[in-house]
C-alpha positions as CSV (number, residue, x, y, z in Angstrom):
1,X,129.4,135.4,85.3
2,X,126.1,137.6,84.6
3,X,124.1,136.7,82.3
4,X,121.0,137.9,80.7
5,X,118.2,136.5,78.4
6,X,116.1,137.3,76.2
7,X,112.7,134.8,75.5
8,X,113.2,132.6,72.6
9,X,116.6,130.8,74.7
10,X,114.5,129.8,77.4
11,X,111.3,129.4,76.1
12,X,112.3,127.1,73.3
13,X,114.8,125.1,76.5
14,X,111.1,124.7,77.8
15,X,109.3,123.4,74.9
16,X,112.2,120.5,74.7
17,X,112.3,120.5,78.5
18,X,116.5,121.5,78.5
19,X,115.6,124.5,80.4
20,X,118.9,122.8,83.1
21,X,121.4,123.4,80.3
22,X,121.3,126.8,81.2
23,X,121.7,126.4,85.3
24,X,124.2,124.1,84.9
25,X,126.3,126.1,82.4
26,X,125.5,129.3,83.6
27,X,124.3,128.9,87.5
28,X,122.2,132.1,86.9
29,X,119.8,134.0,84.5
30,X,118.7,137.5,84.5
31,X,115.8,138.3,82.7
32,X,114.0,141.8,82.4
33,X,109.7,141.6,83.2
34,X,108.6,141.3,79.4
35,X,110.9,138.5,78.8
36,X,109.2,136.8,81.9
37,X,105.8,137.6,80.5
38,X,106.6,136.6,77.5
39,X,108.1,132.9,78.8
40,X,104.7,132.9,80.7
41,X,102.8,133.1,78.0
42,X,103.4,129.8,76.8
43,X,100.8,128.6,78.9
44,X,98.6,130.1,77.4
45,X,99.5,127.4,74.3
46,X,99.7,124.2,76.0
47,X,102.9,123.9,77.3
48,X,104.3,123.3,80.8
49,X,106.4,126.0,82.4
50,X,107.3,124.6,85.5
51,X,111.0,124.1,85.1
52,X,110.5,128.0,84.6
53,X,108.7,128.6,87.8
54,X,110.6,126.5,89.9
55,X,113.6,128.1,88.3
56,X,115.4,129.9,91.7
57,X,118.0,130.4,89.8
58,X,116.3,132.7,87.0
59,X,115.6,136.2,88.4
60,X,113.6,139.0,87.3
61,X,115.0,142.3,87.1
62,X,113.6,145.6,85.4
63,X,116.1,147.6,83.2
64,X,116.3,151.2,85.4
65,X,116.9,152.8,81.8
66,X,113.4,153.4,80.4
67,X,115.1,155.7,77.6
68,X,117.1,153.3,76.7
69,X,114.3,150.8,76.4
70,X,111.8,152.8,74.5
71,X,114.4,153.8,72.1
72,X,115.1,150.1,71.1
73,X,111.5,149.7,70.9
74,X,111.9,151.5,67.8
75,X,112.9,148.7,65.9
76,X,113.0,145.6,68.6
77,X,110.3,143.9,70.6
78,X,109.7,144.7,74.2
79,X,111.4,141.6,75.7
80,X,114.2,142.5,73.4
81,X,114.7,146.0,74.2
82,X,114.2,145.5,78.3
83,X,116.3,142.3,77.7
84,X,119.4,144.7,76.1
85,X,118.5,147.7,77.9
86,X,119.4,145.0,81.3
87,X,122.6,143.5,79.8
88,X,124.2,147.3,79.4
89,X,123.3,148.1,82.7
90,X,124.4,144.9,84.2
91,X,127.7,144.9,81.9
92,X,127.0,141.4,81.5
93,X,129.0,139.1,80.2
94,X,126.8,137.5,78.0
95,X,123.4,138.0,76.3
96,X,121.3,135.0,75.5
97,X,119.6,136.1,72.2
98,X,118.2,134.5,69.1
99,X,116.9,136.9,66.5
100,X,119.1,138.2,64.3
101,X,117.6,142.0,64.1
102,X,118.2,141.7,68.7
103,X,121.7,140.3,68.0
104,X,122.8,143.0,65.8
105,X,121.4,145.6,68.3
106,X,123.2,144.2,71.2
107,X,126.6,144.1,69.2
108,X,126.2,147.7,68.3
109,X,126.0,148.7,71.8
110,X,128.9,146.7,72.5
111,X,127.4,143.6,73.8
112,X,128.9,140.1,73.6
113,X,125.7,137.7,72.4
114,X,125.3,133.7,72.3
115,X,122.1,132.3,70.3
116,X,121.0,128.9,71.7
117,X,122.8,127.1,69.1
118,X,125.9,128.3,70.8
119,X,125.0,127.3,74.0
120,X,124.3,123.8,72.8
121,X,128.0,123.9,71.0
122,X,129.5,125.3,74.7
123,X,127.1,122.3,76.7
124,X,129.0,119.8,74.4
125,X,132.6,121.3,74.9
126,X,131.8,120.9,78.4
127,X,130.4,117.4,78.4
128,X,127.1,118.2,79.8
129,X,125.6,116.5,76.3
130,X,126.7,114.2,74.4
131,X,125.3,115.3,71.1
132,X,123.6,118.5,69.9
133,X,121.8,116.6,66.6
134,X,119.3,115.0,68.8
135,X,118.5,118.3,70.5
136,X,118.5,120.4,67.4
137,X,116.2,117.8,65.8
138,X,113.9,118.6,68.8
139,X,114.3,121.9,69.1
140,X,113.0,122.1,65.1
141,X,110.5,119.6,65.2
142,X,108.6,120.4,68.8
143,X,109.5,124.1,69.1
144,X,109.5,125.2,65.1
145,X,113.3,126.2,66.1
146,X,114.2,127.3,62.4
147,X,118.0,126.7,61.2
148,X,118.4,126.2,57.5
149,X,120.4,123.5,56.4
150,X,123.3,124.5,55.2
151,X,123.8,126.2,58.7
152,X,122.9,123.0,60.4
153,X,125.9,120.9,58.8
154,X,128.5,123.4,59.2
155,X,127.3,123.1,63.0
156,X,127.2,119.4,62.9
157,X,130.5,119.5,61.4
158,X,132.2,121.9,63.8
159,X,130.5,119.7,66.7
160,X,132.0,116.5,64.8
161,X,128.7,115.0,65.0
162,X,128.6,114.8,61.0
């Protein structure tokens, strides 16, 4: 399976230190050289990122499509672009991705696409977590993960957790 990330997947994984959901579901991550920068950065604001650079199992790749890239800089940032730009080369088969204006971007050039909130519903179905509440709650309260409420019970719902 090839999959490829964008930042806010991993980096918010960091901030609640779940980065191994994503190993254990997924064995391996490609991510583009903004992305990386951008999961770097986080340094920069007090949090730890070791997970991330002990991470073997994430590797860097640049998209070889600069065209590409620069021309979904037109409306995406540039860990998004690179980020699609690699998932289209790579024919992956999914593309970690949170923001909605990325998502739609990938799904117009044909992309499949899984937000983190659906990696937390597939960790469940495969009984690497018990419960996605607790992790949500996390995820809003130590990473500013926004998900509006109504959104969050229909989740909780679906995940039979409410």
């Amino acid at each position: 399976m090839i999959i490829v990330s964008d930042t806010s997947p991993i980096a918010n994984l960091i901030i609640i230190k779940h980065l191994d959901l994503l190993r254990i579901l997924f064995q391996n991550i490609i991510v583009p050289p903004a992305v990386d920068r951008e999961i770097r950065a986080l340094s920069k604001f007090g949090y730890t990122i070791d997970d991330y650079l002990k991470a073997d199992w994430i590797k860097i790749h640049p998209p070889l499509n600069a065209i590409k890239v620069e021309l979904l800089k037109d409306s995406l940032d540039e860990g998004e672009a690179e980020a699609i730009a690699l998932a289209i080369e790579y024919r992956c088969d999914f593309l970690l991705i949170d923001e909605r204006i990325g998502t739609n971007a990938a799904k117009n050039e044909g992309l499949k696409t899984i937000g983190l909130v659906g990696v937390l519903i597939k960790a469940k179905q495969k009984g690497v977590v018990k419960a996605i509440k607790p992790i949500l709650e996390n995820l809003k309260s130590k990473a500013g993960f926004w998900i509006g409420e109504a959104l969050l019970v229909q989740i909780l719902k679906d995940a039979e957790e409410f």
